[in-house]
C-alpha positions in Angstrom: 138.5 92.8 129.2 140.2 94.7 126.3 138.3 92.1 123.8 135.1 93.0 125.1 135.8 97.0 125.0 136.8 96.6 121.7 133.7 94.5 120.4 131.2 97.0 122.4 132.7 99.9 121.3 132.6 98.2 117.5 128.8 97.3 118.1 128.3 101.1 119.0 129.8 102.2 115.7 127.8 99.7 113.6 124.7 100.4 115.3 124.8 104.8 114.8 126.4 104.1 111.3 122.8 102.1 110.4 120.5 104.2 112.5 122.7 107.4 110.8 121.9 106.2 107.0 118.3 105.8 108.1 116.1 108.5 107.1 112.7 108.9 108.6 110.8 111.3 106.4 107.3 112.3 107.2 104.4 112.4 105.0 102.6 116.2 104.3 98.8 115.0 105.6 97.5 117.9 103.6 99.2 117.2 100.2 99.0 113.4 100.4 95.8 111.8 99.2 93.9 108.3 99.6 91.0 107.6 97.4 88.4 104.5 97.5 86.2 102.6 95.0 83.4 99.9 96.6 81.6 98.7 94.0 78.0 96.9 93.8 75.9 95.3 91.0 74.7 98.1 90.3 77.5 100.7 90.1 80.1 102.3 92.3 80.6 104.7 94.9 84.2 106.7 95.2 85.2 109.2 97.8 88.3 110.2 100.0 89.6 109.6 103.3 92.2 111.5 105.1 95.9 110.9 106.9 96.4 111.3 110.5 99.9 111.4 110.1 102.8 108.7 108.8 106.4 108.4 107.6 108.5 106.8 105.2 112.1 105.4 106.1 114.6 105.4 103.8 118.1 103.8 103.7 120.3 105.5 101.6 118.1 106.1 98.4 116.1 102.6 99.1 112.7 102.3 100.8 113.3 100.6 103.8 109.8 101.3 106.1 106.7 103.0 106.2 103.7 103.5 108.9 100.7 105.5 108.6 97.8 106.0 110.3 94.2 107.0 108.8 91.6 109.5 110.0 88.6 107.2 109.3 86.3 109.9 111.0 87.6 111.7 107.6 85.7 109.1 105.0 83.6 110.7 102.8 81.9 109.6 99.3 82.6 112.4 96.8 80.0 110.8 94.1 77.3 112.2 95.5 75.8 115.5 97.2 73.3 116.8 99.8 71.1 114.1 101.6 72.7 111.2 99.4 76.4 111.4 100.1 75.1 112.6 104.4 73.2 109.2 103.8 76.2 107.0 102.4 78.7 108.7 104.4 76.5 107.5 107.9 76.6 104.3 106.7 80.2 104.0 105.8 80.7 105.2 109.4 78.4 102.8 111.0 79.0 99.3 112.6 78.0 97.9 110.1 80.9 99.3 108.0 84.0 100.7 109.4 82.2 101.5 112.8 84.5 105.4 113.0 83.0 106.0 116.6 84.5 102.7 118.1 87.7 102.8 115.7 88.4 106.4 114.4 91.7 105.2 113.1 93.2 102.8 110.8 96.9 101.9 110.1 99.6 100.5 107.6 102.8 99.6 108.7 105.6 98.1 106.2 106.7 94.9 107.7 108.9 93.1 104.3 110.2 95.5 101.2 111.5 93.8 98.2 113.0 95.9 95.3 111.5 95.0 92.1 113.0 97.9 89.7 114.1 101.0 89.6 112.1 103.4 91.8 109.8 100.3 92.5 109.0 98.1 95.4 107.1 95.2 96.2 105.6 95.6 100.3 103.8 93.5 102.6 102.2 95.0 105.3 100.4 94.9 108.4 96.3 96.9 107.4 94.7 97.4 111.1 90.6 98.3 110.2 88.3 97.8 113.5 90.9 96.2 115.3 91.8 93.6 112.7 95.0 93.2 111.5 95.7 91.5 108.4 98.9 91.5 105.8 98.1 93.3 102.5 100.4 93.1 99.6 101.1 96.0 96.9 103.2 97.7 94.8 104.8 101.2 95.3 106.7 103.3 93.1 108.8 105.8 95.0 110.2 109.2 93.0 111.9 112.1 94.2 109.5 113.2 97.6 106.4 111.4 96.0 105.4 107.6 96.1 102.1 106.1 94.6 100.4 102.8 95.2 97.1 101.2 94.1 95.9 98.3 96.0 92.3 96.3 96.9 91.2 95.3 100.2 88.7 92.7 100.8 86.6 94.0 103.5 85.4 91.1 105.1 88.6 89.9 106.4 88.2 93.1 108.7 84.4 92.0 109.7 82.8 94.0 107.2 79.9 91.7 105.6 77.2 93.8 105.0 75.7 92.8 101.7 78.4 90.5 100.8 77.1 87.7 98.8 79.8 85.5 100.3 77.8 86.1 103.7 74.3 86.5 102.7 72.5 85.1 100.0 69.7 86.3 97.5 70.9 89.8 97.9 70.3 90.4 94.1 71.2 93.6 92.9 71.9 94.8 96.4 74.9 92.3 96.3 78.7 94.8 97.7 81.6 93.4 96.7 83.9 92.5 98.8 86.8 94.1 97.7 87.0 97.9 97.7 90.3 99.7 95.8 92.7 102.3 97.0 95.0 104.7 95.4 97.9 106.3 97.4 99.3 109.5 97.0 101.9 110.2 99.2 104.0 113.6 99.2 107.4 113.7 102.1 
């Protein structure tokens, strides 16, 4: 009986001492930034969409988690102006695309960190658009209360098809790609 005193009460101790070196730091919604790219044959559109909220964990000085959750309701194209960018930005919103009435919310959550150098990590992670979740892989550099990533999503893994030429053919010049970028600016 004393054993097993001994071993719960060391199990205690290890368990605050990790949970105690974690640090859970959220992100500022208002200071950190994402911005997208889709491009087309026949150009590019770029634009913003906003956080809900998220947080990064740290252990000690080392990223050890993330989750964040995205105000899709938020996209907005910020090439354009007026009746154009209401235009695009409908469409973006629509089934068709991310469908923001159904799903006004995507998410990111860390799932495997690897450190690849100083300040810089390699993450897989769990992307949730319309329902669908599917791992992503990217690189984030972490400094001070600031970390910065730059990734591409393929949007059809997320049922997004419109005008893919993988899905439909002799789309010509109206022909999306598939794969949309992202840039991350966080601020914690």
């Amino acid at each position: 009986m004393k054993n097993l005193k001994t071993i719960a009460v060391a199990l205690f101790v290890a368990v605050a001492s990790i949970s105690v070196n974690a640090q859970t730091k959220k992100i500022d919604t208002k200071a950190s930034t994402i911005k997208w790219v889709g491009k087309k044959v026949t150009g590019e559109h770029s634009g913003t969409v906003n956080f809900k909220d998220g947080a990064v964990v740290f252990k000690g000085k080392k990223l050890a988690g993330g989750s964040f959750t995205v105000d899709m309701t938020s996209l907005t194209a910020t090439d354009l102006t007026g009746e154009y960018q209401g235009k695009l930005n409908g469409h973006l919103k629509a089934d068709d695309f991310f469908g923001t009435d159904k799903y006004p919310t995507a998410t990111l959550v860390f799932k495997k960190i690897g450190a690849k150098s100083a300040n810089v990590y390699n993450v897989t992670a769990d992307l949730t658009i319309k329902g669908i979740t599917k791992p992503v892989n990217f690189d984030i550099t972490v400094n001070g209360n600031t970390a910065t990533t730059a990734f591409k999503v393929d949007r059809t893994k997320y049922g997004i098809e419109y005008n893919s030429g993988n899905f439909f053919q002799n789309l010509g010049d109206k022909t999306i790609n598939d794969e949309f970028d992202l840039a991350v600016a966080l601020k914690f």
